[in-house]
GUMAR-763938 format. One record per atom (N, C-alpha, C): residue in three letters; chain; atom name; x, y, z. Coordinates in steps of 0.05 Angstrom, whole numbers, plus 32768, in hexadecimal, padded with zeros to 4 digits. Layout:
N
 drentor kollo nudo   c1   c2   c3
     ALA     A   CA    X    Y    Z
...
END
This chain:
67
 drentor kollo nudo   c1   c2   c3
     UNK     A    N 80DB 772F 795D
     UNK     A   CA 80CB 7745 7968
     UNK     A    C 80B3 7749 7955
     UNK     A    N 80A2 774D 795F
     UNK     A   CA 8084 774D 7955
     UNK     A    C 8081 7771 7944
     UNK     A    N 807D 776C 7924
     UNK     A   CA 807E 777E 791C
     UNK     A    C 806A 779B 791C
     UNK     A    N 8076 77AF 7917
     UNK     A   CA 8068 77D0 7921
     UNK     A    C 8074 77D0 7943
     UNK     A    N 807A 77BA 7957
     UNK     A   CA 8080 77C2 7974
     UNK     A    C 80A0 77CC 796C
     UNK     A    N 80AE 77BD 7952
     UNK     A   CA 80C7 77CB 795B
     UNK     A    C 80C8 77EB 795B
     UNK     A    N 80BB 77F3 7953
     UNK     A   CA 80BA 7811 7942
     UNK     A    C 80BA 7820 7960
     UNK     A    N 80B4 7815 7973
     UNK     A   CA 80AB 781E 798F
     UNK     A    C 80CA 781F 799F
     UNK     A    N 80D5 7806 7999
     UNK     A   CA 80F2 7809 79A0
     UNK     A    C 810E 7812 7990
     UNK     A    N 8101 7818 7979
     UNK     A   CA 811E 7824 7961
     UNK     A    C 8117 7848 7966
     UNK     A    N 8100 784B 7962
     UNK     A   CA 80F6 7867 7966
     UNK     A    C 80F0 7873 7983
     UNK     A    N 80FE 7886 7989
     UNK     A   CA 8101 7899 799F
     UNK     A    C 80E7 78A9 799E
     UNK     A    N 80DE 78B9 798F
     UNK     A   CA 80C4 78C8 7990
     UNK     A    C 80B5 78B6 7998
     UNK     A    N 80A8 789D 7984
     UNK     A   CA 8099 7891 7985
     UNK     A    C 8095 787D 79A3
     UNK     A    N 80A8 787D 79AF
     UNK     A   CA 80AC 7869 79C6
     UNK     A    C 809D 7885 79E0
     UNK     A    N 80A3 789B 79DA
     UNK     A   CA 8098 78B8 79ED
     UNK     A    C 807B 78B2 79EA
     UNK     A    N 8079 78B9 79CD
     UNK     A   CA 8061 78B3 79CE
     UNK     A    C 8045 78A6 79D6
     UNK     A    N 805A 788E 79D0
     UNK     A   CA 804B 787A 79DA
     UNK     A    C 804A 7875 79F9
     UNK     A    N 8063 787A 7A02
     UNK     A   CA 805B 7881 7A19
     UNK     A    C 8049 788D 7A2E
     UNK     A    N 804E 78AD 7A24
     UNK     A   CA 8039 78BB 7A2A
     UNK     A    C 801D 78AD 7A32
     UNK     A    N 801A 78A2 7A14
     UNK     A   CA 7FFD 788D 7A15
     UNK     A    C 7FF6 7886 7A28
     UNK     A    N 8008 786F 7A2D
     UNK     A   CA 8005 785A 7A40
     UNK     A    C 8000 7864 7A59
     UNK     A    N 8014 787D 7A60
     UNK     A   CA 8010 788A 7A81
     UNK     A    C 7FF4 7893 7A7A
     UNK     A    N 7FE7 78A1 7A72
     UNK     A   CA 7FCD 78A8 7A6C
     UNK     A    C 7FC2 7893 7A6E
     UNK     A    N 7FB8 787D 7A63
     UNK     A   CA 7FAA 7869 7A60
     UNK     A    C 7FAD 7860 7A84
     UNK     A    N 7FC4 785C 7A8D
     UNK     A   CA 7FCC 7856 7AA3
     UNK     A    C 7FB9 7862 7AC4
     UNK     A    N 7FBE 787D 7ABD
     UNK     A   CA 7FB0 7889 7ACF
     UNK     A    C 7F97 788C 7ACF
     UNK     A    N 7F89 7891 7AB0
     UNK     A   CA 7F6D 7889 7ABB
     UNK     A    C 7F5B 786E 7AC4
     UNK     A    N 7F70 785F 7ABD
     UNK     A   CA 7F6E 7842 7ACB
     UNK     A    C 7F65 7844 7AE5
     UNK     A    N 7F86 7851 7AF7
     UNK     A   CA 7F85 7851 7B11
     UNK     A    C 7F70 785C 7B20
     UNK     A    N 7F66 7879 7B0E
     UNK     A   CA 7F53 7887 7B1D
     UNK     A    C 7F34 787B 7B24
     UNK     A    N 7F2B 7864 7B10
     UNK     A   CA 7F1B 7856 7B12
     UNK     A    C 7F16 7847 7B26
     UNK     A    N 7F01 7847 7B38
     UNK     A   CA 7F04 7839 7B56
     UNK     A    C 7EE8 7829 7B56
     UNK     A    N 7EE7 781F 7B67
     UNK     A   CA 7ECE 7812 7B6F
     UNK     A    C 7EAB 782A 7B74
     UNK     A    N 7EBA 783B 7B7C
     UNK     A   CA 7E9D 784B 7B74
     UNK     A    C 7E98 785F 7B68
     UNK     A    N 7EB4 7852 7B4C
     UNK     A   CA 7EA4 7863 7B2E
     UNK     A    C 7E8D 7860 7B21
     UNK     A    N 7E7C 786E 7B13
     UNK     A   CA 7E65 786D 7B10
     UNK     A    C 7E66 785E 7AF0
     UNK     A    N 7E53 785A 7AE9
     UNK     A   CA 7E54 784C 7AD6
     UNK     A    C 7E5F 7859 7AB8
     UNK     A    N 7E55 7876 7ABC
     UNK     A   CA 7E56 788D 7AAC
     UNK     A    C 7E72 788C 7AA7
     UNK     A    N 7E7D 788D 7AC2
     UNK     A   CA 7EAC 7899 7AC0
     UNK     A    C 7EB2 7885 7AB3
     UNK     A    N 7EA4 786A 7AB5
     UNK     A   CA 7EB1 7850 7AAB
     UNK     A    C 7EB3 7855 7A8E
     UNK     A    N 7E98 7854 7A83
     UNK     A   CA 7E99 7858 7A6A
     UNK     A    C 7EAA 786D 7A5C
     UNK     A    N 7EAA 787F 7A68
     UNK     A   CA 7EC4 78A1 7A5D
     UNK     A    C 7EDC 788F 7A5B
     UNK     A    N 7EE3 7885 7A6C
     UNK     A   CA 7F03 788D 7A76
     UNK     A    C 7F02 7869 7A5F
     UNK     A    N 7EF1 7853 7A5F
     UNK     A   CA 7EFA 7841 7A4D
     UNK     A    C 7EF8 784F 7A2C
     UNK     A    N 7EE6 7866 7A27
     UNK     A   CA 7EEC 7879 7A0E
     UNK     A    C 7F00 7886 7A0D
     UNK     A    N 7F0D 7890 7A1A
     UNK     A   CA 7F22 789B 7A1A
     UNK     A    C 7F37 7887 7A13
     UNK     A    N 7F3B 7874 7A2E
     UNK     A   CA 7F54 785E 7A24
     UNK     A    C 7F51 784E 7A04
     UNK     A    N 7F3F 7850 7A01
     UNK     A   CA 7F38 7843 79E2
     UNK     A    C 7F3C 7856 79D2
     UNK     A    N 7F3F 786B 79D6
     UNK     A   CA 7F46 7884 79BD
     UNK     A    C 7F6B 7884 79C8
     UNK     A    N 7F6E 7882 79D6
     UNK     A   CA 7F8D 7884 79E7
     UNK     A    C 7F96 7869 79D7
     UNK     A    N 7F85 784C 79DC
     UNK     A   CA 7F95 7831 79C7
     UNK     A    C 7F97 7838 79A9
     UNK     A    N 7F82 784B 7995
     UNK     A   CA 7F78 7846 7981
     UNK     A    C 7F96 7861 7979
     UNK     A    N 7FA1 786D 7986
     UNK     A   CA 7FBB 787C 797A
     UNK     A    C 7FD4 7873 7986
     UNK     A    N 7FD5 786B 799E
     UNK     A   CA 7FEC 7851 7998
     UNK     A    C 7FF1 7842 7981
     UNK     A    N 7FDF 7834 7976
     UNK     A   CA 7FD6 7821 7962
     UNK     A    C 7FE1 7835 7947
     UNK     A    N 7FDF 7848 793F
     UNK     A   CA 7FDD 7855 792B
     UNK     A    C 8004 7862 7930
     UNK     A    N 800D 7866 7947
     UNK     A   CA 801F 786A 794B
     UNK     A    C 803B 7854 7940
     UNK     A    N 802D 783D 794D
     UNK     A   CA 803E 7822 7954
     UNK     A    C 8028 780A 7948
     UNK     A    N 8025 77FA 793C
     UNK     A   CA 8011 77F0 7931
     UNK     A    C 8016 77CA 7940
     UNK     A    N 800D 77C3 794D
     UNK     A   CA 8008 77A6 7959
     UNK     A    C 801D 77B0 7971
     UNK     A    N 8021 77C7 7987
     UNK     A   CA 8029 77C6 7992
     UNK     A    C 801C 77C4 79AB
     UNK     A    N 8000 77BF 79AA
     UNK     A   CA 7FEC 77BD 79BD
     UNK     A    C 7FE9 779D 79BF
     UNK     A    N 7FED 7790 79A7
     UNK     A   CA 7FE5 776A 799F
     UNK     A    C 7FFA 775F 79B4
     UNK     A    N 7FE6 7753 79BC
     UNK     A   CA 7FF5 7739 79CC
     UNK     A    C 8003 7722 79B5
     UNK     A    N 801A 7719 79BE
     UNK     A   CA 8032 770A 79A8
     UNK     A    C 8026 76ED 79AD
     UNK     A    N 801D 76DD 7994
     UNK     A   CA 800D 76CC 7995
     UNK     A    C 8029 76B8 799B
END
């Protein structure tokens, strides 16, 4: 297991957490459509990048793809 992701599966808070995240990150995904403006794009990819950048601080390489 790729280390800092276990911390995501031994820890109960931290797995909410992170959770949380993800549904967030998730939905402003979805809301994103074909005639978002260029403006929502940019917010909602600031937002998900502030949403990765405390995952990361939560769970540390649990965003890294496993080489």
């Amino acid at each position: 297991m790729i280390e800092g992701v276990a911390l995501y599966y031994t820890d109960a808070k931290v797995r909410k957490l992170i959770d949380r995240r993800l549904h967030k990150m998730s939905v402003i995904s979805a809301n994103l459509g074909t005639d978002s403006t260029e403006k929502e794009k940019k917010e909602a990819n600031k937002i998900i990048g502030s949403l990765e950048a405390e995952i990361n601080n939560l769970s540390p390489n649990f965003l890294k793809s496993p080489e």
